[in-house]
Backbone and ligand atoms as CSV (ligand in chain L), in Angstrom:
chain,resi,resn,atom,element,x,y,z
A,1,UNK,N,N,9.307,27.308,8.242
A,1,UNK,CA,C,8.132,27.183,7.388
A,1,UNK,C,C,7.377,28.506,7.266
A,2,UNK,N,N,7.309,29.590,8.797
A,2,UNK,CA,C,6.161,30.180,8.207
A,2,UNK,C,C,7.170,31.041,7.612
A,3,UNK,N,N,8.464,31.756,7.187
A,3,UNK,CA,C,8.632,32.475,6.512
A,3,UNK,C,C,9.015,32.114,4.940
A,4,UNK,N,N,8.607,30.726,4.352
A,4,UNK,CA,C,8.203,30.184,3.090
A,4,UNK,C,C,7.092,31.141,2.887
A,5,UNK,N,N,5.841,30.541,3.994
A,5,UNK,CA,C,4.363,30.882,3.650
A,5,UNK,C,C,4.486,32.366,3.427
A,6,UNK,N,N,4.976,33.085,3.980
A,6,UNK,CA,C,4.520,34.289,4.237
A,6,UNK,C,C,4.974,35.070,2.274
A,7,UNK,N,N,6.151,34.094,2.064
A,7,UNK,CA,C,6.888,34.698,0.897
A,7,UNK,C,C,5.730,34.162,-0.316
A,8,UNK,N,N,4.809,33.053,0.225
A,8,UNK,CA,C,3.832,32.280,-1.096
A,8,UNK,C,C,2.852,33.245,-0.998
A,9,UNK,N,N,2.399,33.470,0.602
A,9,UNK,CA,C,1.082,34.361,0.140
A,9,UNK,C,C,1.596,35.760,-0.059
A,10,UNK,N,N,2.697,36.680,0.385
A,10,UNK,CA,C,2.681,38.265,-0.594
A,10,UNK,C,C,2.872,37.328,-2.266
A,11,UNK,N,N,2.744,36.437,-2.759
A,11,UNK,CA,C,2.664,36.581,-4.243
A,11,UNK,C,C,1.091,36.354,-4.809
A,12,UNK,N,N,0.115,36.332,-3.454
A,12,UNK,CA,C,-0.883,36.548,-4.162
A,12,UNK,C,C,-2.014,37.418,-3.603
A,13,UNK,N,N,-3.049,37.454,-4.073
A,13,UNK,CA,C,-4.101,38.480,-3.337
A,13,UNK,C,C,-4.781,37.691,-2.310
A,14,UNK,N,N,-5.162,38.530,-1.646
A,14,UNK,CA,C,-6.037,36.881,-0.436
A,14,UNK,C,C,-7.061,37.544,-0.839
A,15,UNK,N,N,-7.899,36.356,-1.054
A,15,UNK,CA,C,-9.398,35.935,-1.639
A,15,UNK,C,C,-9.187,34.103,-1.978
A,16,UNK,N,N,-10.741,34.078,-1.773
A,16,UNK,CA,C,-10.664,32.828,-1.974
A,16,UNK,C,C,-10.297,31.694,-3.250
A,17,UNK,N,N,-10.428,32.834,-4.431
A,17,UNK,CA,C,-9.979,32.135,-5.624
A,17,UNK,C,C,-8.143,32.179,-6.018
A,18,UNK,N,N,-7.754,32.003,-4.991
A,18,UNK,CA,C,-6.089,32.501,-4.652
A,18,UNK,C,C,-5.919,31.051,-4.076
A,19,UNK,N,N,-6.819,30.299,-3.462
A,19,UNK,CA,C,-6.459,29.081,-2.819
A,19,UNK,C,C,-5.809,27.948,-3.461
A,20,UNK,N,N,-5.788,27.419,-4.621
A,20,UNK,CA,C,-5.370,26.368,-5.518
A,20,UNK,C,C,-4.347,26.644,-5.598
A,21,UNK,N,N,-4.067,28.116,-6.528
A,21,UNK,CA,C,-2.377,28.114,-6.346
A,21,UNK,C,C,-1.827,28.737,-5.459
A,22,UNK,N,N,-2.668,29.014,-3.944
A,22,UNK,CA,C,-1.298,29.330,-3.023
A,22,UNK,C,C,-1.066,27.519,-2.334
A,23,UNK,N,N,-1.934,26.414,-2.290
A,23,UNK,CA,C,-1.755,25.459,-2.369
A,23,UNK,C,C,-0.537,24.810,-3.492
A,24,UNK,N,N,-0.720,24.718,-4.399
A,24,UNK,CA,C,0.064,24.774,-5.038
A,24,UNK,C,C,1.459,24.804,-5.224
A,25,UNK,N,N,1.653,26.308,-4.807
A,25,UNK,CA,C,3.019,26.832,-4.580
A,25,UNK,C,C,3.909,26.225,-3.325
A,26,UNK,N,N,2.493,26.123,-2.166
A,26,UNK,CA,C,3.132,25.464,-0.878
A,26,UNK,C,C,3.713,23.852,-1.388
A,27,UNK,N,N,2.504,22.811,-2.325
A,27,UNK,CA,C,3.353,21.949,-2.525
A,27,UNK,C,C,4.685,21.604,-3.155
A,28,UNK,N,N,4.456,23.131,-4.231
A,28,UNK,CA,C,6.360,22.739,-4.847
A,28,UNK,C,C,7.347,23.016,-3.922
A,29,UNK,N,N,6.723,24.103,-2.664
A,29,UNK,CA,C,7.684,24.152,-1.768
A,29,UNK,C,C,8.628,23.323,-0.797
A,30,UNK,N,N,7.334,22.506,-0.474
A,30,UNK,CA,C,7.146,21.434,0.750
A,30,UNK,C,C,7.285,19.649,0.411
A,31,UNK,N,N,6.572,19.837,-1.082
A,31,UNK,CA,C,6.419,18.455,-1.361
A,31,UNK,C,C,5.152,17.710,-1.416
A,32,UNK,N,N,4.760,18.442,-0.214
A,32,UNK,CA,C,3.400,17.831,0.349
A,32,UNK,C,C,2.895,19.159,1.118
A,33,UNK,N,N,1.038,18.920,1.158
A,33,UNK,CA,C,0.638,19.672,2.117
A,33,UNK,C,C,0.494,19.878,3.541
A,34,UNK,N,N,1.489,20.515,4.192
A,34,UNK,CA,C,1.833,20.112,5.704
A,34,UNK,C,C,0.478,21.072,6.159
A,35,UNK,N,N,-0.252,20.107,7.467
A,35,UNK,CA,C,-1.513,20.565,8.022
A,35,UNK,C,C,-0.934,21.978,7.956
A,36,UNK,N,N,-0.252,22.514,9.137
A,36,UNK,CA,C,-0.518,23.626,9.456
A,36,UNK,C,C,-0.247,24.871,8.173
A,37,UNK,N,N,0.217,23.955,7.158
A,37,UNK,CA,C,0.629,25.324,5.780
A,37,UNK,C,C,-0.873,25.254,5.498
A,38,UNK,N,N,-1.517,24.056,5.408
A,38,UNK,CA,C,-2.987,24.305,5.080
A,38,UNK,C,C,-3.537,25.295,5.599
A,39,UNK,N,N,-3.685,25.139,7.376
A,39,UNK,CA,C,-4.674,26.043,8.008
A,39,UNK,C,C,-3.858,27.176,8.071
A,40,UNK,N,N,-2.915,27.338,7.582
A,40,UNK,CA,C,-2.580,29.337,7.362
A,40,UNK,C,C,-2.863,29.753,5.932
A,41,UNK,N,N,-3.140,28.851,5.075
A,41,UNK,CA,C,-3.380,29.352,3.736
A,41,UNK,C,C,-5.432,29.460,3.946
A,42,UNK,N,N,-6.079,28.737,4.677
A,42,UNK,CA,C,-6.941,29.019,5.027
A,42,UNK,C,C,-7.368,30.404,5.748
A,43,UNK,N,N,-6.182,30.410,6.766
A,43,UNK,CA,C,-6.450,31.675,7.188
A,43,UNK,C,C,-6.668,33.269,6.326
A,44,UNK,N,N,-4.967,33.244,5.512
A,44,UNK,CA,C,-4.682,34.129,4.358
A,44,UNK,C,C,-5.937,34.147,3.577
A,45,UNK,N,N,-6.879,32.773,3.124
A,45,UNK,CA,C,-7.535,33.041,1.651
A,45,UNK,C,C,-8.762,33.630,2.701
A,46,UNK,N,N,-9.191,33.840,4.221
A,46,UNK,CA,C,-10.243,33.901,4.733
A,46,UNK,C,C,-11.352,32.592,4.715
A,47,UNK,N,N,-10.824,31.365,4.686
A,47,UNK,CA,C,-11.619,29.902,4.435
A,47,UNK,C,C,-11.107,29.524,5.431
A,48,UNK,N,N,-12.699,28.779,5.716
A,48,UNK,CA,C,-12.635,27.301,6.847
A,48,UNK,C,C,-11.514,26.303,6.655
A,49,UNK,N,N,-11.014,26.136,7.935
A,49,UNK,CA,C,-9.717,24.988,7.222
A,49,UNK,C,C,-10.498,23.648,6.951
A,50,UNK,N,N,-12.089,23.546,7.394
A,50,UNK,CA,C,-13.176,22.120,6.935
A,50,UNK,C,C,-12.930,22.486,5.345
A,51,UNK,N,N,-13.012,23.689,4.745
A,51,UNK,CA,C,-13.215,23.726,3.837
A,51,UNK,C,C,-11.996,24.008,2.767
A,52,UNK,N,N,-11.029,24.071,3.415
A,52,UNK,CA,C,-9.498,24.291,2.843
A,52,UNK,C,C,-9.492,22.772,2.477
A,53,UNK,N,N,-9.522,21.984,3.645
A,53,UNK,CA,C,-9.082,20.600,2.925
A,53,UNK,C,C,-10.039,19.820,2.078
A,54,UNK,N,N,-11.448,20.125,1.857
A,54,UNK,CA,C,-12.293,19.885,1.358
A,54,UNK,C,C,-11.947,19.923,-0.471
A,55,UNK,N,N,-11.492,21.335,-0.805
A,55,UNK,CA,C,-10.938,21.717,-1.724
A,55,UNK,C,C,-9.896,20.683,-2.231
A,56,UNK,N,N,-8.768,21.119,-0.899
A,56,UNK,CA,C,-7.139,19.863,-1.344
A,56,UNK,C,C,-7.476,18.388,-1.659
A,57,UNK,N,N,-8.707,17.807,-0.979
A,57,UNK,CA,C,-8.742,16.556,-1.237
A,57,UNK,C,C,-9.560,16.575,-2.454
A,58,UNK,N,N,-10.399,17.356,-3.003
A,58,UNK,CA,C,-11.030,17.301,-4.279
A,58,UNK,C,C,-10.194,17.196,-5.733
A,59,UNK,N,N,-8.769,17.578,-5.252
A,59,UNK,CA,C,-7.541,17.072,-6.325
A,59,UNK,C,C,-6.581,16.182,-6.471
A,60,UNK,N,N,-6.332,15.323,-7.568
A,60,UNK,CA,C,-5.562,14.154,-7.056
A,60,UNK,C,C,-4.212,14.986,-7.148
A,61,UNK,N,N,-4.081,16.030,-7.469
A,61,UNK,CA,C,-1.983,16.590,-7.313
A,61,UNK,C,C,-1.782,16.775,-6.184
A,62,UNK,N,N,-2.636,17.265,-5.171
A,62,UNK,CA,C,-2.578,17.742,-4.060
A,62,UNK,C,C,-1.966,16.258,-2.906
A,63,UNK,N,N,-1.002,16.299,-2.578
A,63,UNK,CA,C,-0.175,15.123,-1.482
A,63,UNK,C,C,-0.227,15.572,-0.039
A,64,UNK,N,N,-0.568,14.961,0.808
A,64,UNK,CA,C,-0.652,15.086,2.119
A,64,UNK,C,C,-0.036,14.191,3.331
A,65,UNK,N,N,1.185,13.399,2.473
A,65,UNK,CA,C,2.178,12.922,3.298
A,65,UNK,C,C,3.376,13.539,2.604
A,66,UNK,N,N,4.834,13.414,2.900
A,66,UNK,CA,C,5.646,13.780,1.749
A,66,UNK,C,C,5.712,12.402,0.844
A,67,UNK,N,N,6.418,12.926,-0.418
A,67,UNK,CA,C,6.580,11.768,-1.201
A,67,UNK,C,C,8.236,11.131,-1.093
A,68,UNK,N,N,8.273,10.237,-1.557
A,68,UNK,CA,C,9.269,9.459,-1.959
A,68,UNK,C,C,10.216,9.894,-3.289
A,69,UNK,N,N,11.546,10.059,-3.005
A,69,UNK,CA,C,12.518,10.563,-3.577
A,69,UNK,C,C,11.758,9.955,-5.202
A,70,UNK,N,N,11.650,8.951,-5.503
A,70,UNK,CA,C,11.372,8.115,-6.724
A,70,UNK,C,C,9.532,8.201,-6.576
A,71,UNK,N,N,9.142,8.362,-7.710
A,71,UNK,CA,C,7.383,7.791,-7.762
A,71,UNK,C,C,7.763,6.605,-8.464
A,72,UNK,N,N,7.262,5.379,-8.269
A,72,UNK,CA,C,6.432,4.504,-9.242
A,72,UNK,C,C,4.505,4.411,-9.674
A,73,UNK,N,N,4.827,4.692,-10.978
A,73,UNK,CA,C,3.587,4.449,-11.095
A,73,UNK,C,C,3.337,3.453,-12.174
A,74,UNK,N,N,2.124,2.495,-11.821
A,74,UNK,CA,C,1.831,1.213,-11.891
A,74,UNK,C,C,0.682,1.445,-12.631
A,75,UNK,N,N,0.250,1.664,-14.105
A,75,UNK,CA,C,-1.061,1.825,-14.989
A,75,UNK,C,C,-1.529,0.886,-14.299
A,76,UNK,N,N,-2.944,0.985,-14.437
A,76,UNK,CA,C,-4.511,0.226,-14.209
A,76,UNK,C,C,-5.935,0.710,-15.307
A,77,UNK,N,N,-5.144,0.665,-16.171
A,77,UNK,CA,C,-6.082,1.294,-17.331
A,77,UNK,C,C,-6.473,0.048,-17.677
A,78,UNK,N,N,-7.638,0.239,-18.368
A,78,UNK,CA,C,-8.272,-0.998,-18.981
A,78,UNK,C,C,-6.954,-2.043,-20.062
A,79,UNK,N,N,-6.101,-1.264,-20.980
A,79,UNK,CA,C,-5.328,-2.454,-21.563
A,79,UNK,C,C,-4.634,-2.575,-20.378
A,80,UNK,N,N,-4.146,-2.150,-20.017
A,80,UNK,CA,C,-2.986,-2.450,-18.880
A,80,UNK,C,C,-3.401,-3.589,-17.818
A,81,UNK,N,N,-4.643,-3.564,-17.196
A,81,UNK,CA,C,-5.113,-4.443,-16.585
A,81,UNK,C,C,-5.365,-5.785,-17.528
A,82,UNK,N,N,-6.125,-5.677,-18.782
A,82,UNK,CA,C,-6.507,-7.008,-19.531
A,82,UNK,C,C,-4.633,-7.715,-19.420
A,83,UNK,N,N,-3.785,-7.003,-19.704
A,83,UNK,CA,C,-2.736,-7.484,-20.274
A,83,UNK,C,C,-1.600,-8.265,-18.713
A,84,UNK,N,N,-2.647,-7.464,-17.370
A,84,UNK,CA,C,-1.721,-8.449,-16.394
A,84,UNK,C,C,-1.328,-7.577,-15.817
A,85,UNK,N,N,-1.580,-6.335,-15.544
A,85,UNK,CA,C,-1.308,-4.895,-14.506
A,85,UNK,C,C,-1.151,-5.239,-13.502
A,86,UNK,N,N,-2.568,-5.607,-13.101
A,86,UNK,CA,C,-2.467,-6.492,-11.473
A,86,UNK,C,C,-1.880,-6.887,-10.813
A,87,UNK,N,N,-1.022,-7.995,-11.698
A,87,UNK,CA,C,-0.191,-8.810,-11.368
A,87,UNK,C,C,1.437,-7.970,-11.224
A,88,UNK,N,N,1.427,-7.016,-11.945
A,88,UNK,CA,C,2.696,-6.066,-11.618
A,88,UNK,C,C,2.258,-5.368,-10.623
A,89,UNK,N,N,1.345,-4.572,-10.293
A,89,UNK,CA,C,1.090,-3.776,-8.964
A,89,UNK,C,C,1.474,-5.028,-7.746
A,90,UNK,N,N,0.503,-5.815,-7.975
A,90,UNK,CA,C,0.844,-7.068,-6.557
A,90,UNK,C,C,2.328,-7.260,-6.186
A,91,UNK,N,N,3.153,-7.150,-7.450
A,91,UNK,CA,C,4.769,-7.697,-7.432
A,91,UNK,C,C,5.226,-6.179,-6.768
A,92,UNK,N,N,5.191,-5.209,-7.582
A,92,UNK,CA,C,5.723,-4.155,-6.471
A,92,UNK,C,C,5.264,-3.581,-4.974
A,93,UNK,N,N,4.042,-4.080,-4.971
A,93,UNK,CA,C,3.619,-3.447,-3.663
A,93,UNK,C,C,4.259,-4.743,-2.638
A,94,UNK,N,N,4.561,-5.907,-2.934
A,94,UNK,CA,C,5.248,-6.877,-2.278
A,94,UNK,C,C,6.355,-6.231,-1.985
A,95,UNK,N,N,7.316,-5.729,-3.348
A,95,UNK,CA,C,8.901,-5.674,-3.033
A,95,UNK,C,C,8.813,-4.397,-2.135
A,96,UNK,N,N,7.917,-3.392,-2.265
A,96,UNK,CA,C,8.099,-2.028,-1.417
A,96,UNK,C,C,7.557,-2.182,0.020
A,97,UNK,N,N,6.405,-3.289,0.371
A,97,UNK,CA,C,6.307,-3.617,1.670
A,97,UNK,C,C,5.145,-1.812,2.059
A,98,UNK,N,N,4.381,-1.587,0.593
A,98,UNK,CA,C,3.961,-0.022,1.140
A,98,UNK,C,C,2.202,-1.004,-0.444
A,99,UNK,N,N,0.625,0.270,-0.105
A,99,UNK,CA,C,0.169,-0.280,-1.167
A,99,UNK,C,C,-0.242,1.148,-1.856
A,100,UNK,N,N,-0.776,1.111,-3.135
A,100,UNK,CA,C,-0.682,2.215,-3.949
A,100,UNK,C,C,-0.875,3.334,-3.022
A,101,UNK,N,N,-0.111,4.866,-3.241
A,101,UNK,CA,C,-0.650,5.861,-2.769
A,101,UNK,C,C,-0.066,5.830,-1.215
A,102,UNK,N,N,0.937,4.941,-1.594
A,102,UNK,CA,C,1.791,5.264,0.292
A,102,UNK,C,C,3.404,5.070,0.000
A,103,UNK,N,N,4.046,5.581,0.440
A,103,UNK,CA,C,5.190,6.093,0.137
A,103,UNK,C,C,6.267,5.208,1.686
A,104,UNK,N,N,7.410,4.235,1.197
A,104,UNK,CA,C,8.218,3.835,1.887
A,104,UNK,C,C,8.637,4.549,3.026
A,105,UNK,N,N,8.886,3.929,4.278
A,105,UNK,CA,C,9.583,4.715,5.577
A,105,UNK,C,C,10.748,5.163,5.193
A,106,UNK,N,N,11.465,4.721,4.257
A,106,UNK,CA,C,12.925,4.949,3.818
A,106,UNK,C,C,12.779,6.539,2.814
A,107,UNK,N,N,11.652,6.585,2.722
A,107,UNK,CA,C,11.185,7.504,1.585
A,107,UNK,C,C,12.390,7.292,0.200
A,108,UNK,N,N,12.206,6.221,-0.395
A,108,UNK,CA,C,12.973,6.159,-1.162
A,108,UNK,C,C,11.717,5.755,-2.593
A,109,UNK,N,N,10.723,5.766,-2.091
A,109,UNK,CA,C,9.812,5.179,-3.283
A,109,UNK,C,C,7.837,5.642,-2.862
A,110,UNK,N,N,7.835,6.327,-4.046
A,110,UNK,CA,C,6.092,6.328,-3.226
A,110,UNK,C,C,5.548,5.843,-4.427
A,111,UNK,N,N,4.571,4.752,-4.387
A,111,UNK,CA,C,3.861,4.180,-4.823
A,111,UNK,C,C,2.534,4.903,-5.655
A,112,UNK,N,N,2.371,4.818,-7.224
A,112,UNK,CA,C,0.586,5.335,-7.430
A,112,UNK,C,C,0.530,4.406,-8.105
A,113,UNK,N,N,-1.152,4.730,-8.736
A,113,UNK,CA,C,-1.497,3.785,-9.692
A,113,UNK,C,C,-1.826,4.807,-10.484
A,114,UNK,N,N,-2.127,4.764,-12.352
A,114,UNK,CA,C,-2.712,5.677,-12.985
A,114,UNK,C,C,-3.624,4.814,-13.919
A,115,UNK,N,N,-4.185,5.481,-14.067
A,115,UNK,CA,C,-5.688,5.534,-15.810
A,115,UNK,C,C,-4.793,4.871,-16.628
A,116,UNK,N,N,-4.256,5.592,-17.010
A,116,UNK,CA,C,-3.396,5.350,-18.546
A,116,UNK,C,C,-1.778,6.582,-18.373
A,117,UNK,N,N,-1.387,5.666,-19.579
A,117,UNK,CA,C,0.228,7.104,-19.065
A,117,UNK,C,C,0.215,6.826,-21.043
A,118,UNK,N,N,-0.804,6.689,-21.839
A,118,UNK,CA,C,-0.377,6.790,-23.108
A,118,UNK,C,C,0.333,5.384,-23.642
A,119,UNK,N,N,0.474,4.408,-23.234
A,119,UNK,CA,C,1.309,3.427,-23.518
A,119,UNK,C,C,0.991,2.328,-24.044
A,120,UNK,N,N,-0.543,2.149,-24.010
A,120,UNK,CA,C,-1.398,1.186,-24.313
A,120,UNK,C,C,-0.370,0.240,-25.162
A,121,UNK,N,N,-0.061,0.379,-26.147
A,121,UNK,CA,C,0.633,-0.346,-26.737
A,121,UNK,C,C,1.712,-1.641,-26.412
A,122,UNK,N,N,1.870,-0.967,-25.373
A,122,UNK,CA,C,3.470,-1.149,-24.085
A,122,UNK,C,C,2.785,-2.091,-22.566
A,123,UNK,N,N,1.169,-2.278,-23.258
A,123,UNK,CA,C,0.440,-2.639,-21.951
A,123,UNK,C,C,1.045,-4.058,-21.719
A,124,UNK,N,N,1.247,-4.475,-20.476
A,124,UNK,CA,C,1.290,-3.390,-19.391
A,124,UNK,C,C,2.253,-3.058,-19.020
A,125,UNK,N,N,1.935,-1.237,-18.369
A,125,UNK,CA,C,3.681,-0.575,-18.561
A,125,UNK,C,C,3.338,0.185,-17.030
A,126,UNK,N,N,4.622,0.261,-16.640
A,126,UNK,CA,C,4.724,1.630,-15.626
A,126,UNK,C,C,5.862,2.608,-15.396
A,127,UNK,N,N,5.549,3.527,-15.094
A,127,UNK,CA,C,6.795,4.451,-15.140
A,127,UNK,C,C,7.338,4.660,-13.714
A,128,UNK,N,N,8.686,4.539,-13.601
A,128,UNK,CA,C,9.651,5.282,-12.639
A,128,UNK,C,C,10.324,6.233,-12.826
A,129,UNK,N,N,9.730,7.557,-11.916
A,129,UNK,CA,C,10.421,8.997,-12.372
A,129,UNK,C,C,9.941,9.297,-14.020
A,130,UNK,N,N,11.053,9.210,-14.768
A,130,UNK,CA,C,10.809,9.809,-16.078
A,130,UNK,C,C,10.944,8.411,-17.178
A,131,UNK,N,N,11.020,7.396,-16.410
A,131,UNK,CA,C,11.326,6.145,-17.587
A,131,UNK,C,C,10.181,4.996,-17.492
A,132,UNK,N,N,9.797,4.757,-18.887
A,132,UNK,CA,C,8.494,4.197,-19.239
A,132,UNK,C,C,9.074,2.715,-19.048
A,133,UNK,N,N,8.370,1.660,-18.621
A,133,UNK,CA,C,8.637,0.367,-18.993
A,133,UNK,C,C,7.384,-0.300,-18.875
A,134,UNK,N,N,7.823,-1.098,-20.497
A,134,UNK,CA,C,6.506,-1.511,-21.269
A,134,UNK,C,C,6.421,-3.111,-21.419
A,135,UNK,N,N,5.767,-3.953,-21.595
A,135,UNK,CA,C,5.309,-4.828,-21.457
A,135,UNK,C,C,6.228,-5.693,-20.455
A,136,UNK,N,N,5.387,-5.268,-19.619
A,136,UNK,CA,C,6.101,-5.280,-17.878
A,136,UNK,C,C,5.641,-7.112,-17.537
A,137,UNK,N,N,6.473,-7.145,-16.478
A,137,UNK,CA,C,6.115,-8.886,-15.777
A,137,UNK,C,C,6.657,-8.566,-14.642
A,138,UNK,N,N,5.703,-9.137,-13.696
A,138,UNK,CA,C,6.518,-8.952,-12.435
A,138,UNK,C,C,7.762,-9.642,-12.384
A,139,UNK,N,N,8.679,-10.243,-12.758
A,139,UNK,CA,C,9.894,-10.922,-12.828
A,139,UNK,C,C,11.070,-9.487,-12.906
A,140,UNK,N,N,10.254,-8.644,-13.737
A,140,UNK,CA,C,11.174,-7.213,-14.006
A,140,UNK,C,C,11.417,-6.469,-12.943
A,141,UNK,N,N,10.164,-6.558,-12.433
A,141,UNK,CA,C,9.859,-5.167,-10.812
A,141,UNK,C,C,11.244,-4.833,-10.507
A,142,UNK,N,N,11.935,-6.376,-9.657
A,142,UNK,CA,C,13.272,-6.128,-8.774
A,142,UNK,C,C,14.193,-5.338,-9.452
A,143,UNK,N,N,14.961,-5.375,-10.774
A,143,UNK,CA,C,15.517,-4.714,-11.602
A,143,UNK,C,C,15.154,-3.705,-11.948
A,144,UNK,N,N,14.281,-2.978,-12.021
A,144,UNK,CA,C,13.849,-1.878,-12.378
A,144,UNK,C,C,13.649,-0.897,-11.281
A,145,UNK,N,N,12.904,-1.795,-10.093
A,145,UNK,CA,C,13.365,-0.928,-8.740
A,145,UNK,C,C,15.019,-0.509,-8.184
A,146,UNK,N,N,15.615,-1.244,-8.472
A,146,UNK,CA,C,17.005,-1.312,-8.084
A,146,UNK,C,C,17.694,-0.555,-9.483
A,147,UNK,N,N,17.227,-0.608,-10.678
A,147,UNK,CA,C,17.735,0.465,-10.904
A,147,UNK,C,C,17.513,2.013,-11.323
A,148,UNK,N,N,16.259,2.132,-10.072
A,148,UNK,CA,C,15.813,3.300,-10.236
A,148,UNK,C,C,16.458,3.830,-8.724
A,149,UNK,N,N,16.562,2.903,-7.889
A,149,UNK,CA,C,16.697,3.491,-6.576
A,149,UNK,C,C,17.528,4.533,-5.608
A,150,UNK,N,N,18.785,4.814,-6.942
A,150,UNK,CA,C,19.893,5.819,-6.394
A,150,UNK,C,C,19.152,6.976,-6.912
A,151,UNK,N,N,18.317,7.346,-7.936
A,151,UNK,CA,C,17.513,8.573,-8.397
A,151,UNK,C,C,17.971,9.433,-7.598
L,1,FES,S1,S,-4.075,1.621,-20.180
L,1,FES,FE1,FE,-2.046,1.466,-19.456
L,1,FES,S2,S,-0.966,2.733,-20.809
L,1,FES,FE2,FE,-2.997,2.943,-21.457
């Protein structure tokens, strides 16, 4: 790990406005923000690591477990919910045995919820990886998990 870090921070200046994207860079590296990449990018930018993670948690891109080979994400936007969202989040967070924003022991699936993904139309829809599915029922979940799961 530290000779990742060392290769993220010579690509930038240390100062404190360097922190987002040497964060950043560590997560495309890593996946996630591993504590101690935090408190050396704290160190590098000259910031409190109170205040390193203060920053990381002020963004929702920023991950602090690793993720799951697959994301599902489960809209909770206003159509999406009128149309029965709920009721699809409840069905997958059953079949994954994990609840939004936590990612399987198998790491084969990490769970979000979003605003909207544009789909309104499709309400209610959620996406796995790169594929939209639209006027969702929990009856679908199992099939759609299973055939997202070799990803
Ligand atoms: S509210 Fe779900 S796609 Fe817009």
């Amino acid at each position: 790990m530290q000779e990742k870090l060392q290769e993220i921070f010579s690509q930038h200046y240390r100062k404190r406005d360097a922190l987002i994207p040497i964060l950043q860079d560590i997560q495309g590296a890593f996946g996630f923000l591993p504590p101690e990449a935090m408190t050396a990018a704290g160190k590098f930018c000259r910031m409190d690591p109170v205040e390193v993670y203060g920053v990381a948690t002020f963004y929702a891109q920023f991950k602090f477990s690793p993720m799951g080979r697959n994301v599902v994400m489960v809209c909770q936007g206003t159509a999406c919910h009128v149309m029965g969202g709920g009721r699809v989040l409840e069905e997958v967070q059953t079949q994954l045995g994990v609840s939004a924003g936590e990612t399987t022991k198998d790491r084969v699936f990490t769970l979000e919820t979003v605003a909207c993904i544009g789909a309104c139309a499709l309400a209610p829809a959620m996406v796995v990886n790169k594929n939209t599915y639209g006027r969702m029922k929990a009856e679908r979940v199992t099939e759609i998990l299973n055939a997202n799961r070799g990803d």
